[in-house]
N, CA, C and O of each residue as an XYZ file, in Angstrom:
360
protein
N     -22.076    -24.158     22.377
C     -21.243    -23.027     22.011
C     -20.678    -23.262     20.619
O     -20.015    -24.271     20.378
N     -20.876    -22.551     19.915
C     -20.260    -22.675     18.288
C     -19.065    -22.267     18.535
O     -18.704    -21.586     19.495
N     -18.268    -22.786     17.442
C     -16.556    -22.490     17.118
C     -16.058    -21.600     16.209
O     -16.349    -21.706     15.017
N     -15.246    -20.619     16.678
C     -15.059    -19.737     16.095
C     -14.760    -19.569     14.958
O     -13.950    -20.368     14.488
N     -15.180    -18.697     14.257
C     -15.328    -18.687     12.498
C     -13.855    -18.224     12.144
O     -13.121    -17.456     12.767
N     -13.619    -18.969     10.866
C     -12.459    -19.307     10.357
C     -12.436    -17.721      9.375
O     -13.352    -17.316      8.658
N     -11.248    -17.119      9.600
C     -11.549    -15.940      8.477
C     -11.253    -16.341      6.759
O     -10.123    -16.823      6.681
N     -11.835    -16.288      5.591
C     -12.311    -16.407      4.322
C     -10.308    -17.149      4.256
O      -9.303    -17.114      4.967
N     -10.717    -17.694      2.998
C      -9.639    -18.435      2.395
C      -8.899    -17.313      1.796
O      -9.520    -16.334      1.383
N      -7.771    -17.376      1.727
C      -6.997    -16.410      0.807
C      -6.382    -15.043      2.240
O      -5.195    -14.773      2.424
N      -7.264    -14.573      2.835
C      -6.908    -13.622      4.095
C      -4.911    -13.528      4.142
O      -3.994    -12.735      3.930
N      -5.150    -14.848      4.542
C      -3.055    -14.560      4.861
C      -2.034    -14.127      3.548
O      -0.987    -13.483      3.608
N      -2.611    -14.625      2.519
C      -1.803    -13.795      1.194
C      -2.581    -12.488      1.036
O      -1.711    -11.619      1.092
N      -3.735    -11.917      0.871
C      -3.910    -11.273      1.307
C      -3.266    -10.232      1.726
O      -2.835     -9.275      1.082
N      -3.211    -10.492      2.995
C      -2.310     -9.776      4.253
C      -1.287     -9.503      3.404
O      -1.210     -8.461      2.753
N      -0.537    -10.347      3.381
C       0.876    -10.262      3.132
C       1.295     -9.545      1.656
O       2.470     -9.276      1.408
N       0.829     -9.428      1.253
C       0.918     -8.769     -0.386
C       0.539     -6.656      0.335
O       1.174     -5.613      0.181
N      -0.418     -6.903      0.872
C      -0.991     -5.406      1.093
C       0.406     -5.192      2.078
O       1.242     -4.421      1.607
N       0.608     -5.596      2.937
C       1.719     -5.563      3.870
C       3.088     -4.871      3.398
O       3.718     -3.902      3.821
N       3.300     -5.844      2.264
C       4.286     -5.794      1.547
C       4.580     -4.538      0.404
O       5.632     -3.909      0.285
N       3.354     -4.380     -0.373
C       2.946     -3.047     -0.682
C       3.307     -1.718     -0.149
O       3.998     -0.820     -0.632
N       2.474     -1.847      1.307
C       3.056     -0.734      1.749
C       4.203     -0.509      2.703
O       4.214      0.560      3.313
N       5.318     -1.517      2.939
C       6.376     -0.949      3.056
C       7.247     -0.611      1.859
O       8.083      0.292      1.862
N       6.900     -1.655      0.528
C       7.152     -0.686     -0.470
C       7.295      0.626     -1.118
O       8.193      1.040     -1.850
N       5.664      1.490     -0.477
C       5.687      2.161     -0.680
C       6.120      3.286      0.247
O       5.948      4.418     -0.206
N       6.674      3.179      1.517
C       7.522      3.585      2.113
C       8.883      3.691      1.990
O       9.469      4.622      2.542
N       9.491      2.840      1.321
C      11.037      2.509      1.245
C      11.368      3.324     -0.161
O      12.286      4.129     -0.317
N      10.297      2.873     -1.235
C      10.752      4.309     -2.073
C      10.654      5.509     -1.952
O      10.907      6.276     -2.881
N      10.288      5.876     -0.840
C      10.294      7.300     -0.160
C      11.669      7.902      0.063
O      11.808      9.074     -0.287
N      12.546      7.364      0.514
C      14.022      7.105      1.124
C      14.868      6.267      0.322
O      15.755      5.756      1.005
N      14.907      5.875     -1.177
C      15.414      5.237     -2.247
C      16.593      5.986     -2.686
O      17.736      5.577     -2.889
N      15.883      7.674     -2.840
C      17.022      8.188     -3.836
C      17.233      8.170     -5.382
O      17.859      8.964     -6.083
N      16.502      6.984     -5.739
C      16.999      6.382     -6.842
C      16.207      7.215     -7.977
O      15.282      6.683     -8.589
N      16.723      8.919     -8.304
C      16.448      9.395     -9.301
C      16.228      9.219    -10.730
O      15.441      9.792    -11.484
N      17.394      7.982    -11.020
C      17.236      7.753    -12.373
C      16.157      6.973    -13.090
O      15.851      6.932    -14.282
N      15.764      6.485    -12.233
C      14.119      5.934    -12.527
C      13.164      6.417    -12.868
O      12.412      5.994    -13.747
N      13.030      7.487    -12.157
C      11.851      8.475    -13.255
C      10.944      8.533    -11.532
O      11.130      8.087    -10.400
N       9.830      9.456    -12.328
C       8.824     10.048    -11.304
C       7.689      9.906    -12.261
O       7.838     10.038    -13.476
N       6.501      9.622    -11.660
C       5.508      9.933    -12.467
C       4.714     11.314    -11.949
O       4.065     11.934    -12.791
N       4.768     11.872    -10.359
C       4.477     13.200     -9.933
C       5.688     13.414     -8.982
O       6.343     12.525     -8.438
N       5.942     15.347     -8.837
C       6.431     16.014     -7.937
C       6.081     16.972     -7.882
O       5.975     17.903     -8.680
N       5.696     16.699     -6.143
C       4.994     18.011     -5.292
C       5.482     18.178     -4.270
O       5.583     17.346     -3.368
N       5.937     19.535     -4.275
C       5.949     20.585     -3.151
C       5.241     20.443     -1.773
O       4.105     20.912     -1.714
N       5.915     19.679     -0.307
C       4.984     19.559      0.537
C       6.161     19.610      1.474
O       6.719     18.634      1.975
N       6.512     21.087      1.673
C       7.374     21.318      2.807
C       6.536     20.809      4.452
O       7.362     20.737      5.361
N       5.176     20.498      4.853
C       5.333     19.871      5.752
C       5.205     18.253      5.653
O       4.970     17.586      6.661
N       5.324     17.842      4.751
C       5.753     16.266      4.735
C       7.380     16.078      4.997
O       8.050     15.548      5.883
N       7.650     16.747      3.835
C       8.983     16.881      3.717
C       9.630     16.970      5.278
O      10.481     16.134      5.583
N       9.279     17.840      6.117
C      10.166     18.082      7.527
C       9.119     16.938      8.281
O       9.377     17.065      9.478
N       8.304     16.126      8.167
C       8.243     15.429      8.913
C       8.989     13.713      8.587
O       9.189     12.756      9.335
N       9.211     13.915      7.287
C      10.142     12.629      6.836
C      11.898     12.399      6.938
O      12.693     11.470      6.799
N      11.940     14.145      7.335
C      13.152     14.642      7.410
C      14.152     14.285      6.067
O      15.042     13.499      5.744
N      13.422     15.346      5.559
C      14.371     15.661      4.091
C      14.236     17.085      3.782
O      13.245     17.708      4.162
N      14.878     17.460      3.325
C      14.849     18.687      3.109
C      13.832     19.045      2.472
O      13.285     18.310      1.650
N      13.223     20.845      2.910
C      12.182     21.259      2.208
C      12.278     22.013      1.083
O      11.413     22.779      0.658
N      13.462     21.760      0.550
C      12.965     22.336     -1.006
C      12.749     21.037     -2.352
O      12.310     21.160     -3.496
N      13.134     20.137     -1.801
C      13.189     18.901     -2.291
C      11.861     18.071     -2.573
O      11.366     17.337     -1.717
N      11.229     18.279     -4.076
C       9.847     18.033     -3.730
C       9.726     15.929     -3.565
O      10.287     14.917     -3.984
N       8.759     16.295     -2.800
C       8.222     14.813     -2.304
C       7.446     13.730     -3.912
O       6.510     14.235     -4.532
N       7.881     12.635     -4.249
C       7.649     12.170     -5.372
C       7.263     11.044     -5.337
O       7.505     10.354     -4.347
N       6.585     10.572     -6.367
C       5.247      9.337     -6.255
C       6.593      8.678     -7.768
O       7.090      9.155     -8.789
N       6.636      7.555     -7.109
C       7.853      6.936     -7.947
C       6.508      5.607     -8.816
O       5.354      5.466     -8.411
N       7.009      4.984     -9.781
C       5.947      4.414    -10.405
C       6.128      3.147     -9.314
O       5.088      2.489     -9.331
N       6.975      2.666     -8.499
C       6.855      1.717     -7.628
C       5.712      2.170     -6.524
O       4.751      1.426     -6.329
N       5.819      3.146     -5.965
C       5.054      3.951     -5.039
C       3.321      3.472     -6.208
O       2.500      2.646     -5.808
N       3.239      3.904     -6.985
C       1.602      4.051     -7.519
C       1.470      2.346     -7.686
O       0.508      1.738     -7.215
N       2.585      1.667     -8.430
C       2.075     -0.017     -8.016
C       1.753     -0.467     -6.621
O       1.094     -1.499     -6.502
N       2.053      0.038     -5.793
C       2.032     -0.193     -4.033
C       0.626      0.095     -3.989
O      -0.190     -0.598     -3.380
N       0.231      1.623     -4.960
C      -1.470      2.075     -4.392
C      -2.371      1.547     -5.136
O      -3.578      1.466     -4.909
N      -1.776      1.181     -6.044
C      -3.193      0.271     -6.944
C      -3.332     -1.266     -6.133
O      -4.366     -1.757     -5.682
N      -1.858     -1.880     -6.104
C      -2.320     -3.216     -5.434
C      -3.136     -3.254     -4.061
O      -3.909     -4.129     -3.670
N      -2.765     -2.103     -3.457
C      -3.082     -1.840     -1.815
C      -4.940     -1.548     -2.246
O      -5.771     -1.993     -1.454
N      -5.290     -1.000     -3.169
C      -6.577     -0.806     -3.576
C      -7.222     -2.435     -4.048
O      -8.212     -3.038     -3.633
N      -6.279     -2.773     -4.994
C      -7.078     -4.280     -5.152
C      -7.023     -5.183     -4.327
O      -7.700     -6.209     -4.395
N      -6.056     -4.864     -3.275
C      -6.149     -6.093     -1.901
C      -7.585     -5.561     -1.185
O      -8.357     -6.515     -1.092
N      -8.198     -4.236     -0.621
C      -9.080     -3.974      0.041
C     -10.710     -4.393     -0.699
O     -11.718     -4.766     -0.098
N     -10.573     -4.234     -1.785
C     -11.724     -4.684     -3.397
C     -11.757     -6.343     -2.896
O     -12.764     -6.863     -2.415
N     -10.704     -6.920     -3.067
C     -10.639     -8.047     -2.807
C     -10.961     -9.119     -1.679
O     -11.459    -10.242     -1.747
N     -10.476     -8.329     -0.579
C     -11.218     -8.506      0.978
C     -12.506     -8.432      0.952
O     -13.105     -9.485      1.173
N     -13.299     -7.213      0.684
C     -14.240     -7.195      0.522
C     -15.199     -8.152     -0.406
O     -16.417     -8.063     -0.251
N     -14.722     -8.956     -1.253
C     -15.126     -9.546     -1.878
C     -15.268    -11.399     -1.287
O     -16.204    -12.153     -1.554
N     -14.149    -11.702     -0.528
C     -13.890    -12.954      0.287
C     -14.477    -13.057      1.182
O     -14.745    -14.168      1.641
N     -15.185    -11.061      2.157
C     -16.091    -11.241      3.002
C     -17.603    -11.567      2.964
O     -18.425    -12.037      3.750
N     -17.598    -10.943      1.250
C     -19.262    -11.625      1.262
C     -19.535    -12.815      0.621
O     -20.545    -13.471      0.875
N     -18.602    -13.181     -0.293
C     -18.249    -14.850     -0.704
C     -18.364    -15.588      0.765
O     -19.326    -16.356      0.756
N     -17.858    -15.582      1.677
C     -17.250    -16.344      2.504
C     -18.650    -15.837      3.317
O     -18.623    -16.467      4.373
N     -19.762    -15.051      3.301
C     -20.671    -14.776      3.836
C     -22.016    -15.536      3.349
O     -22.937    -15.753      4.137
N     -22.067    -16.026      1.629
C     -22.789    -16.477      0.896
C     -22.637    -18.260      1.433
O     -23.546    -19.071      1.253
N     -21.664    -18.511      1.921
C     -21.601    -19.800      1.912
C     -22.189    -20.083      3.333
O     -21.684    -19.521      4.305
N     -23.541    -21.180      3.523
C     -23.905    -21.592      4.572
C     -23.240    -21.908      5.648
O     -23.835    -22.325      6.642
């Protein structure tokens, strides 16, 4: 019986960075913190009532929010990359 395969080196930071990301990018949802700036605002009265904020209040991609989606993009690039590295090796 063989022993179960070890998942690729790096996996738990990994994890934890994408993890971290996106409660990031949740928590600036519920920040408030206007004076920071926006890089978009859009109009999405049914987000809006399902986050419970008011719907005239448009929903906004804060530049913390777009660092959350680029890293969350280079963690999945990256996985993918440890799976076939870690596939290349005998």
């Amino acid at each position: 019986m063989a022993a179960p395969r070890r998942p690729p080196a790096g996996t738990v930071v990994l994890t934890y960075a994408g993890l971290y990301a996106a409660l990031r990018f949740v928590v600036e949802m519920f920040r408030g913190d206007l004076s920071r700036g926006y890089i978009a605002e859009v109009m999405m009265p049914g987000l809006a009532a399902f986050l419970r904020v008011p719907a005239r209040e448009p929903v906004l991609l804060s530049s913390g929010q777009l660092i959350s989606l680029l890293v969350i993009t280079a963690l999945v690039l990256g996985r993918r990359w440890l799976i076939r590295a870690d596939r290349a090796i005998p």
